[in-house]
C-alpha positions in Angstrom: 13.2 -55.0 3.2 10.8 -52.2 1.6 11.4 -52.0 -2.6 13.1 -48.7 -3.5 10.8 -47.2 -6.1 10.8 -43.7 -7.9 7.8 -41.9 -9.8 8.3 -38.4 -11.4 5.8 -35.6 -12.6 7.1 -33.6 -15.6 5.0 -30.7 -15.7 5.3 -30.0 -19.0 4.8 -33.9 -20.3 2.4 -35.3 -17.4 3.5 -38.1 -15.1 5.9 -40.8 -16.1 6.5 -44.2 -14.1 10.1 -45.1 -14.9 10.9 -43.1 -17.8 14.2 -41.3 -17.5 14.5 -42.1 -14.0 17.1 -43.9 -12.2 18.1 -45.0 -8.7 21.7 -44.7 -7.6 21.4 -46.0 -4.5 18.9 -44.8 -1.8 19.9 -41.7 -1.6 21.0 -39.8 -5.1 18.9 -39.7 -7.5 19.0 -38.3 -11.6 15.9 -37.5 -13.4 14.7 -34.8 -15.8 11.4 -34.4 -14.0 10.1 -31.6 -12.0 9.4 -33.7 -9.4 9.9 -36.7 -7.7 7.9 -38.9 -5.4 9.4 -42.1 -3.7 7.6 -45.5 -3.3 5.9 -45.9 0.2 6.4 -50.3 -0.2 2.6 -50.2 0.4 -0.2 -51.0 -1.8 -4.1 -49.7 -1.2 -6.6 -51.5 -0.6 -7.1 -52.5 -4.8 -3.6 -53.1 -5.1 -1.7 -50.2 -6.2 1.0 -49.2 -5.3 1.0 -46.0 -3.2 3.9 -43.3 -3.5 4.7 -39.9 -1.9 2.2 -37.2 -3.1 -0.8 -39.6 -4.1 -4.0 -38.4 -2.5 -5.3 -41.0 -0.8 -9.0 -41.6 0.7 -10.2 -44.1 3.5 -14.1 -43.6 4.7 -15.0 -40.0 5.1 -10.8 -39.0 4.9 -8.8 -37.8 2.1 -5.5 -36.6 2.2 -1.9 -36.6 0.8 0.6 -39.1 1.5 3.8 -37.4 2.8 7.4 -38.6 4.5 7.7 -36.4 7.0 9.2 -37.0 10.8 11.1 -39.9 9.9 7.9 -42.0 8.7 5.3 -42.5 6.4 2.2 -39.9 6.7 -1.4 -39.6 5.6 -2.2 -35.5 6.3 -5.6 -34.0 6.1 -7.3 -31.4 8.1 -9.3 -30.7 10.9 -11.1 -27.8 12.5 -7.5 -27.5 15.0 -5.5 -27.5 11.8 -3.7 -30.4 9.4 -3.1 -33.2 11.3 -1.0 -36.2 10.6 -2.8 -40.0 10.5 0.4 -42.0 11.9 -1.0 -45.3 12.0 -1.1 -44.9 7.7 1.4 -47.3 7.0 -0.2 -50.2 8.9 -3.5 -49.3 7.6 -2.4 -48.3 3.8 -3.9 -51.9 2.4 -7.5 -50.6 4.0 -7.9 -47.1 2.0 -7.5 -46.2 -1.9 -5.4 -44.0 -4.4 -8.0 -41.6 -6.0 -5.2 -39.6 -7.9 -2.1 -36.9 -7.2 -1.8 -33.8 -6.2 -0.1 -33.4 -9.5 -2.9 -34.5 -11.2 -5.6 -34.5 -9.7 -5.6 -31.0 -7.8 -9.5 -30.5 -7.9 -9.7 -33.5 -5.5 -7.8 -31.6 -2.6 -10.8 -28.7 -3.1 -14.0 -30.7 -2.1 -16.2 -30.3 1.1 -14.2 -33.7 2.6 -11.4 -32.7 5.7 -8.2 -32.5 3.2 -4.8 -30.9 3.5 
């Protein structure tokens, strides 16, 4: 059974791990935070942990991690439009957090295929 993990970005304060936040179950959560980004139960490929909204890079990809369509998603773009890398939860362990989109914006605006 996956860990149920929070993060939350304040944008006034920056981000917090585990400060003010707290679970109620899987599905209600209280927090004063402007947003809120859920533990994915995987790690990358140095050991941290990787959670909804991190931006994260394997070879020549980058791209955000999302929960959409029932499942785990690594999305990043390609000349056809954004695209979704479905096989990202088996492979999490293989490619790296570089940051957030909360962040680290600038690294969504490079020459690499991104969201």
């Amino acid at each position: 059974m996956r860990e149920i993990k929070f993060r939350a970005w304040d944008d006034a304060d920056g981000l917090h791990r585990d400060e003010g936040c707290m679970s109620y179950g899987i599905t209600n959560i209280a927090c004063d935070a402007d947003h809120i980004m859920q533990y994915t139960g995987k790690k990358d490929k140095n050991g941290n942990e990787i959670y909804e909204g991190d931006v994260w890079e394997k070879g020549q990809y980058i791209g955000i991690v999302t929960f959409e369509f029932s499942g785990w998603r690594f999305k990043m773009a390609e000349s056809s439009g954004c695209y979704a890398y479905y096989a990202f939860y088996s492979n999490a362990n293989l490619g790296e957090v570089i940051g957030n989109i909360y962040e680290n914006p600038e690294l969504l605006e490079n020459d690499k295929e991104v969201v």
